[in-house]
N, C-alpha and C positions, 0 to 999 in steps of 0.2 A: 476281314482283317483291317482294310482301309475304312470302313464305318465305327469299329473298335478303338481304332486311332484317332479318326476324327473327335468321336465323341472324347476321349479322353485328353485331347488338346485343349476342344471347347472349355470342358469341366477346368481345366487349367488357367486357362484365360481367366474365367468367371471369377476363380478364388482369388487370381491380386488383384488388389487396390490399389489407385493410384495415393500417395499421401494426402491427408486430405484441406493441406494448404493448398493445394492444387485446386479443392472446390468441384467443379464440372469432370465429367466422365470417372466418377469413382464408380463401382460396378461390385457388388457382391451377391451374395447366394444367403445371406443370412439375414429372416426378416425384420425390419425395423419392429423396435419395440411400440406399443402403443402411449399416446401424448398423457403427460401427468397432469393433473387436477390443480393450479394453484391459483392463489390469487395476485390481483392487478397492482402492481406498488404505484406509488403517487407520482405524478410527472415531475421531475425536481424544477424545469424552469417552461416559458411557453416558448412553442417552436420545435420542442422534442418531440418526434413522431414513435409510438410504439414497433418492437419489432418482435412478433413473436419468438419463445424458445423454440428447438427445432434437435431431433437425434443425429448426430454426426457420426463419423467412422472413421477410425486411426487404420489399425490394421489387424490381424487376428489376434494380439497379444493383449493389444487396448480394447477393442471390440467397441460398441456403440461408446458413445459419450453425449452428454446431455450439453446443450449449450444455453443458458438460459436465458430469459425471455429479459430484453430490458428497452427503456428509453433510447432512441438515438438523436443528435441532432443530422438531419440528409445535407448531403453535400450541398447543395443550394433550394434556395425555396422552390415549389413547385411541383418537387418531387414526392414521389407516394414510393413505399417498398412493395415489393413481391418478394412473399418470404420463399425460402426450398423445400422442396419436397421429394420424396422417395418415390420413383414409379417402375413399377414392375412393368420391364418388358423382355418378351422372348422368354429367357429363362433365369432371368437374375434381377436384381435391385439396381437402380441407376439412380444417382442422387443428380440434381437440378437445382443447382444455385440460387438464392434470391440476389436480385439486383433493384435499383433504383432507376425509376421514368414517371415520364408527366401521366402512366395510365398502370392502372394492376394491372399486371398479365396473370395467368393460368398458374397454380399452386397448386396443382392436383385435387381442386375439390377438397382441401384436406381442411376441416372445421379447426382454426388453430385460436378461435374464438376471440373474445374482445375486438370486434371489429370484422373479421378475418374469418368469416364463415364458410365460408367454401368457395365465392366467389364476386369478386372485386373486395372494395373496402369502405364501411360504412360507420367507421369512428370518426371522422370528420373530414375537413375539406380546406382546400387553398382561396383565400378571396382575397385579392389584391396583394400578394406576396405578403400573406399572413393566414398562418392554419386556423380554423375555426374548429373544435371540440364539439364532440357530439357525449352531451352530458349524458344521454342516457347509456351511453357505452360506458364511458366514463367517467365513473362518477366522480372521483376523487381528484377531479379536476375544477379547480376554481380560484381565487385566488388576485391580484394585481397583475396586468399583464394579459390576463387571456380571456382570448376571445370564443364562447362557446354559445353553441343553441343547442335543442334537444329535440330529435327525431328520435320516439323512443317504436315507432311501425317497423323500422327495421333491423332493430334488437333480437338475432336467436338464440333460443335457450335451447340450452341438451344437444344431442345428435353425438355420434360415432367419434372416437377420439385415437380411429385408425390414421398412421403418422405417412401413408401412403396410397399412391393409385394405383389400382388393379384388383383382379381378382383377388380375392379375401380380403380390400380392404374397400378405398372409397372407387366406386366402378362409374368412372364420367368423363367425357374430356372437353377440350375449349371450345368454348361460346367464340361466337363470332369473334367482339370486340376483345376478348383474349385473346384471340388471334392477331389482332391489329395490331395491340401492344406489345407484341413478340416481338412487331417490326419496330419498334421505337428506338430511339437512341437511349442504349444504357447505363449506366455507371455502375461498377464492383462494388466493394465493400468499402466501405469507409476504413481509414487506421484505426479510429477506434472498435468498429468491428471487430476486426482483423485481433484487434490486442484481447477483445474478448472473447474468442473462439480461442487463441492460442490458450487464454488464463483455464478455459475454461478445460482444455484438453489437457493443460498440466496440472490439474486437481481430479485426485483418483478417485475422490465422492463424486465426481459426475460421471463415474463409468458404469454401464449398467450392471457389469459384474459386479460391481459393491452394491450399489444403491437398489437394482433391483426394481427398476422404474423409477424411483423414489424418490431423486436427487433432494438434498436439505435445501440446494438454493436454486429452486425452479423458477426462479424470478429473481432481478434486482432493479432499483429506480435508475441507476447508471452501468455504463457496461465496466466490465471485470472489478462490477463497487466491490464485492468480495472480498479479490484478491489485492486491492488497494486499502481493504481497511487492516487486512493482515499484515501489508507492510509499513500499516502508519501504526499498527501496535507494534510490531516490533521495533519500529524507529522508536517508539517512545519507550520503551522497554529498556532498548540500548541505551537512552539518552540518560532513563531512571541509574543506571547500574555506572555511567560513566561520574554521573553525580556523584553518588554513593561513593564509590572508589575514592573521588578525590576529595569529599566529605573527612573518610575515615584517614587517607595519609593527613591530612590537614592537623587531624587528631591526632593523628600519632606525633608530629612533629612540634604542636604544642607542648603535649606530655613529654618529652624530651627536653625541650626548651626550660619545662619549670622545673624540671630535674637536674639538670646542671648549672641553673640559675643561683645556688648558694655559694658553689665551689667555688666558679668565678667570681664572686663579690669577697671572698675571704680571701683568696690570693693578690687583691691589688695591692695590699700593703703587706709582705709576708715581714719585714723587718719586727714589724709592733708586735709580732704572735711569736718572735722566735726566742729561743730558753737562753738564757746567760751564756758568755765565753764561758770556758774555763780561768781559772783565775778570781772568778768571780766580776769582770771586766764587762760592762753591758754588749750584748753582740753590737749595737751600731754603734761604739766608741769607734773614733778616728785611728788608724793607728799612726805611730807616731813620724815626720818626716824625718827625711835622712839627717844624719848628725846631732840625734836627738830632741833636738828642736820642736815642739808641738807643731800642731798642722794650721794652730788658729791664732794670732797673734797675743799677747800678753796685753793688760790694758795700761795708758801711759805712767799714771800716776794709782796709787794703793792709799784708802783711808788709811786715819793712824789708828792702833790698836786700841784706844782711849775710847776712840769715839769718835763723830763726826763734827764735836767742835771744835775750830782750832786751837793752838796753846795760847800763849798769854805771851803779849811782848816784852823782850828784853828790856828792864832796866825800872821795872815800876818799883815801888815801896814796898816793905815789908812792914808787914803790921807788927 
């Protein structure tokens, strides 16, 4: 009864996860998927160190989630990444964080390629607080700025693209010097990390229940570039449509404007357009002031009815 219990506590244990912002000691029963096939995007500036994609784990509802593979700048020169890896031990899946130090440590053997074969890192190297590029990993590295050589002897092609260690997948553990650098001083994740693990767990095309290994963005040249270029199209989306709006009230107010534009031009002088008194009396005749009187004085003197020359003086000859 007590071995019945036991096991069925264990078995309980094994199924929760911790969340997996939390990183170290997640633990499930459900095997990681195997790593997807894609290619290397361009390093966008020099100093940006590659960090492979890697399957992460939400919790039973989200299930794995693909994080993808992109450029990071490290916290300061010098440092190289140790990416994570899935290792089976006992009876479950234990995920193991990558962190940043002056030496690879241990990734479970896991071939996450470009660099990152199974064990240390041989895309290039630190010389005097500046990476140097190893062109034959990558190639599409070149450009103002960077400094590269090419060691293309330690270039491997092919091998297993099991995302774990252990039985059924990559079966090996640390080399000495991965042991050293277990002891090194480490640093977590960068914020930009950080923001692209979160992008990358809140987009449902990286879950493997949709995508099915498959993920559309197994790669990008910056981290959460994706999710940043969706929100610089919808900014500009928004900015298109705020246009637009005020384009078309603009229009509309126009057309208003030259639609009342006659009415008001004919009502400044409504006197001149309006129909006789009655009486036949023009409407803007004065009327008359009190006592009869016109409103406008009378002029001093009146030509004579003759004409405008005057008469003739008293007293001349008669013919």
């Amino acid at each position: 009864m007590k071995k019945h219990f036991a096991s069925g506590l264990l078995l309980t244990l094994l199924t929760l996860a911790v969340p997996a912002t939390s990183f170290g000691g997640l633990i499930i029963t459900v095997v990681p998927p195997v790593l997807p096939v894609y290619t290397l995007p361009v390093c966008p500036q020099p100093g940006f160190l590659w960090t492979p994609g890697y399957w992460a784990y939400e919790d039973p509802a989200v299930g794995y989630y693909w994080v993808p593979g992109t450029w990071v700048l490290p916290p300061q020169p010098g440092l190289l990444w140790t990416p994570p890896y899935w290792g089976f031990e006992g009876a479950a899946y234990v995920f193991h964080p990558g962190y940043w130090g002056p030496h690879i440590g241990f990734y479970g053997g896991i071939n996450y390629g470009f660099g990152y074969y199974g064990t240390g890192f041989v895309g290039g190297e630190w010389a005097g607080g500046v990476f140097r590029y190893n062109t034959a990993v990558f190639v599409g590295v070149h450009g103002p700025g960077f400094t590269v050589f090419a060691n293309p002897a330690v270039v491997v092609h092919g091998g297993a693209n099991f995302a774990f260690n252990g039985p059924g997948g990559i079966v090996r553990g640390p080399v000495a010097a991965e042991r050293i650098a277990e002891r090194d001083r480490h640093i977590e994740h960068t914020e930009a990390q950080m923001a692209h693990m979160r992008a990358a767990r809140e987009d449902r095309a990286n879950r493997f229940n949709e995508n099915h290994g498959r993920p559309a963005h197994a790669a990008m040249a910056r981290a959460a570039e994706h999710r940043e270029a969706e929100h610089r199209e919808a900014a500009h989306a928004a900015a298109e449509h705020r246009e637009a709006t005020h384009a078309a009230a603009e229009h509309r107010a126009a057309a208003a404007h030259a639609e009342h534009a006659p009415a008001r031009a004919g009502a400044a002088h409504p006197a001149e357009h309006a129909p006789a008194a009655r009486g036949g009396a023009p409407a803007h005749a004065a009327a008359p002031a009190r006592g009869g009187a016109a409103s406008h004085a009378a002029p001093a003197k009146s030509a004579p009815a003759g004409g405008s020359h005057p008469a003739p003086k008293s007293g001349a000859a008669k013919k």
